[in-house]
C-alpha positions in Angstrom: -22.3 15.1 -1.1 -21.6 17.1 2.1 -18.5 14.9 2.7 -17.1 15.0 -0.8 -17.6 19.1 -0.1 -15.9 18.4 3.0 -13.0 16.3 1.7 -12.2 18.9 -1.5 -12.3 21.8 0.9 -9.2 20.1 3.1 -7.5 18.7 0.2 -7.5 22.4 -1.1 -5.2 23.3 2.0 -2.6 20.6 0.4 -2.6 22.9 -2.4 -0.3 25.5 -3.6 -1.0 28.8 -2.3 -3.2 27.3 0.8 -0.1 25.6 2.8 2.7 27.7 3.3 5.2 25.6 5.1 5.7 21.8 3.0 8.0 19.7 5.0 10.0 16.8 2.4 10.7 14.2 4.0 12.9 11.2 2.0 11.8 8.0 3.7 14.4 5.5 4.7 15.6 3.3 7.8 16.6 6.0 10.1 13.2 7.5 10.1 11.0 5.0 10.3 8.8 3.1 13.1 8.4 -0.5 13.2 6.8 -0.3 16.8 3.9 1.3 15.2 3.1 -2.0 13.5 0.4 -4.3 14.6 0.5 -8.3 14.8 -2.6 -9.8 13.7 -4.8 -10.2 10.6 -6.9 -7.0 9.0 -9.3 -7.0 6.5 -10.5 -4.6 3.9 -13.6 -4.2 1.9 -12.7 -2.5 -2.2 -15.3 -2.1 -4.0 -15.8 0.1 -7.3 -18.7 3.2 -7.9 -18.5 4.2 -11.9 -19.4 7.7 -11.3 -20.5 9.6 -8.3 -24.1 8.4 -6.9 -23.5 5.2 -8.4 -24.3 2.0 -7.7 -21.1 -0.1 -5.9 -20.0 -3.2 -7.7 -16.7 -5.6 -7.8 -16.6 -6.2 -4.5 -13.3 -7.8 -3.3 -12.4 -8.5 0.7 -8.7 -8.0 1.5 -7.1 -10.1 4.2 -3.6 -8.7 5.5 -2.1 -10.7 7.9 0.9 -9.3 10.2 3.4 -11.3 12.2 6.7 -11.6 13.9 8.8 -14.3 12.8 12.6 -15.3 12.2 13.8 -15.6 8.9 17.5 -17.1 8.2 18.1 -17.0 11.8 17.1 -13.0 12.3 14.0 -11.1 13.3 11.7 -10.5 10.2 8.5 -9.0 9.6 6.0 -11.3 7.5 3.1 -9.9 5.6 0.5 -12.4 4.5 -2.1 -10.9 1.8 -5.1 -13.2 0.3 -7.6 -11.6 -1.9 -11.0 -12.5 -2.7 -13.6 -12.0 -5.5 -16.9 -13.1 -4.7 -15.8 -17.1 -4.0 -12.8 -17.1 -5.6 -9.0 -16.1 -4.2 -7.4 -14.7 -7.6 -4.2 -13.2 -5.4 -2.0 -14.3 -2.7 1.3 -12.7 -1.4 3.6 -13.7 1.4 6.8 -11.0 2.4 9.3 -11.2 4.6 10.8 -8.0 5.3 14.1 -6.9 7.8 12.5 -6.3 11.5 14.6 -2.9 11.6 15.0 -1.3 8.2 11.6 -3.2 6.7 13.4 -3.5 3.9 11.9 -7.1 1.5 13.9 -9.8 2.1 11.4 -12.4 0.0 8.4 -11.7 -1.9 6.2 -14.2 -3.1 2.7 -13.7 -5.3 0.6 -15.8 -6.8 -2.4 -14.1 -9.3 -5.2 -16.0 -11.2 -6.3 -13.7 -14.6 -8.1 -14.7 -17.1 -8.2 -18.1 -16.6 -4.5 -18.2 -16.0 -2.1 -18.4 -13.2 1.7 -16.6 -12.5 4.0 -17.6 -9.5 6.4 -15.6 -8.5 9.5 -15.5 -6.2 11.5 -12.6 -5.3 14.8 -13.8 -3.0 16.3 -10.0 -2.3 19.2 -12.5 -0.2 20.4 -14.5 -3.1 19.0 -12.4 -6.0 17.5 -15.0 -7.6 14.0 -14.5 -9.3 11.6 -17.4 -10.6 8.6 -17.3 -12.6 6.3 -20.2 -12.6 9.2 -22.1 -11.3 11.7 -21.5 -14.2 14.6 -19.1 -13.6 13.3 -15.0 -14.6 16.8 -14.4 -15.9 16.6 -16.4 -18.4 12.9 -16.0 -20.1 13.0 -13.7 -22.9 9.7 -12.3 -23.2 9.0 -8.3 -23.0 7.3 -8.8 -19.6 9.7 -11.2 -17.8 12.8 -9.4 -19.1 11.1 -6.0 -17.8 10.8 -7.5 -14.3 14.1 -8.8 -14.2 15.7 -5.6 -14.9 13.6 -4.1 -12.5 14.4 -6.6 -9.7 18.1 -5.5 -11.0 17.6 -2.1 -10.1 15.7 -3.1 -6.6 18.9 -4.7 -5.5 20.9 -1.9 -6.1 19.0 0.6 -3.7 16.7 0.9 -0.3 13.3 0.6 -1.6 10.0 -0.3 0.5 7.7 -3.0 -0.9 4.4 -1.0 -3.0 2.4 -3.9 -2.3 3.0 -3.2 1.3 1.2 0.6 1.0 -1.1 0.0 4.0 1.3 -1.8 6.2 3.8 1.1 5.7 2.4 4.1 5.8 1.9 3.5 9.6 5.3 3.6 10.0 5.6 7.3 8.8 7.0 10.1 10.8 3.5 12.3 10.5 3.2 15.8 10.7 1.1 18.3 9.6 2.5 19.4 5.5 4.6 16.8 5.8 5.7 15.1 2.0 6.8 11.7 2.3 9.4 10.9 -0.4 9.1 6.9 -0.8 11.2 4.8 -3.0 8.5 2.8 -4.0 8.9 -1.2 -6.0 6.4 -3.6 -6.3 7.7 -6.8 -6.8 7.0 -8.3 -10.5 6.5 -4.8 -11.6 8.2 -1.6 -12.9 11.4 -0.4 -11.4 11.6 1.3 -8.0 10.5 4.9 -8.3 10.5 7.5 -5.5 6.6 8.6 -5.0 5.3 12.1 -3.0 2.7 11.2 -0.6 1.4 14.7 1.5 -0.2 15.2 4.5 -2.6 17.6 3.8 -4.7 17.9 7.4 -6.6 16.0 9.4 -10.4 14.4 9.3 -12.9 12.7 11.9 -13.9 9.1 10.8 -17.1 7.9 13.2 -17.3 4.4 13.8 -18.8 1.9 16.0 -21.0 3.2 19.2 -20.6 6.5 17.3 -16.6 6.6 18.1 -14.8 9.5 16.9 -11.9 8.8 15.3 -8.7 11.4 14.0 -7.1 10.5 11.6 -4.2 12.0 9.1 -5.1 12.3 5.9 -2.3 11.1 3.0 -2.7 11.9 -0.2 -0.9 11.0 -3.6 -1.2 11.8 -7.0 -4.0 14.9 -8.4 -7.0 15.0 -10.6 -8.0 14.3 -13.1 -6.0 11.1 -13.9 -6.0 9.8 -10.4 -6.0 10.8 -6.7 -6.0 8.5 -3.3 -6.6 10.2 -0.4 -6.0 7.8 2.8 -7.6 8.2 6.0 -4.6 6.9 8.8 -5.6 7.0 13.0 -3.7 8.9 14.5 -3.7 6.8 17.6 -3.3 3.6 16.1 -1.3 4.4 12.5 -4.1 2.1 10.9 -5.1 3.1 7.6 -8.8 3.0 7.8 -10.1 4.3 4.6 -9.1 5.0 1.2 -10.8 6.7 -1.6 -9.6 6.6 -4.6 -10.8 9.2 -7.5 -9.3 8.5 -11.5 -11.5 9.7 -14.7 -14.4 10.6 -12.7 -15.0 7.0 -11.2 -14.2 5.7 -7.7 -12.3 3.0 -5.9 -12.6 2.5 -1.6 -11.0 0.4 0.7 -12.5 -0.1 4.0 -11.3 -1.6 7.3 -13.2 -3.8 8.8 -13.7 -3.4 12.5 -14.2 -7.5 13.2 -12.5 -10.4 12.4 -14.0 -13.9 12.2 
């Protein structure tokens, strides 16, 4: 309870009337910082509390996976994402984004629902789009022709990749009041949208050996419907911690401090 008290205090000085100086910032490739990312592989616990002092449940580990590569001859960026549910991977994703801009170059998912499965490909090069393996273009349901037109618009603008969130935010000019202005597409999904993410002060994370760690805190979108509030090191540009309020329930994403 203290740190939800804690928390709602600070996210008050985001507020209107409690910051006085907001500094927009439009994201894009001049202000950007690819050194800040990280090779290697991250994981994440998310789990799900209906209701505060509830029980946690649909558990899911995360595994992000970062690493230099070269793609059609140039330096690229790949992002490697497989998702778990208890034993079962329902979601993979492999990008491959421009080393300087990190703008998507190829986006690839794959998601079990329901006892079905969807492939996608995303070739931002070529502008061609499949879905399980047939040309998007050309299928004629709501859905597919949705994400086509989507993919349309994507091609037409600098966008960074939504599915990306946690490996972009470290690359974020941060300041204190600072409102990041992100042209936001996820692959496969609705068209690109820009998206207000605010830096609304600082918070202390302690972790192992009782390690004190500051972090930025990011937050996007308000209450009641839905707020995320993101806890990012200030040394290291990880995000470390997400918590996610919408209707009264709760969504968290954890970093995990050891790999296998």
């Amino acid at each position: 309870m203290k740190k939800n008290i804690l928390v709602s205090w600070i996210l008050m000085i985001g507020m209107p009337g409690f910051s006085q100086h907001n500094d927009s910032i439009t994201i894009n490739a001049s202000n950007i910082s690819i050194n800040a990312l990280r090779s290697g592989t991250s994981r994440y616990l998310v789990y799900y509390k209906m209701g505060e002092g509830s029980s946690r449940k649909l558990y899911e580990l995360w595994s992000r996976t970062i690493s230099f590569v070269t793609y059609n001859g140039k330096a690229a960026i790949k992002v490697a994402q497989e998702w778990e549910s208890n034993d079962t991977i329902f979601h993979t994703a492999s990008s491959i984004l421009d080393k300087k801009t990190f703008s998507t170059l190829y986006h690839q998912s794959w998601w079990k629902r329901n006892g079905r499965t969807v492939n996608s490909s995303f070739d931002f090069t070529t502008k061609e789009a499949l879905k399980n393996g047939s040309t998007l273009k050309d299928q004629k349901d709501s859905a597919s022709v949705g994400q086509w037109h989507a993919f349309e618009r994507a091609n037409t603008q600098y966008f960074l990749n939504w599915h990306l969130d946690l490996e972009t935010f470290p690359l974020f000019p941060f300041k204190d009041a600072a409102v990041f202005k992100v042209n936001f597409y996820d692959p496969g999904f609705g068209e690109p949208r820009f998206v207000a993410y605010t830096v609304i002060g600082s918070a202390m994370l302690t972790g192992f050996d009782d390690q004190k760690i500051d972090c930025w805190l990011l937050v996007h979108g308000s209450l009641p419907k839905n707020r995320e509030v993101f806890w990012v090191s200030k040394k290291t540009r990880e995000v470390l911690k997400l918590e996610q309020e919408f209707n009264g329930n709760f969504r968290y994403k954890l970093k995990l401090g050891f790999n296998e």
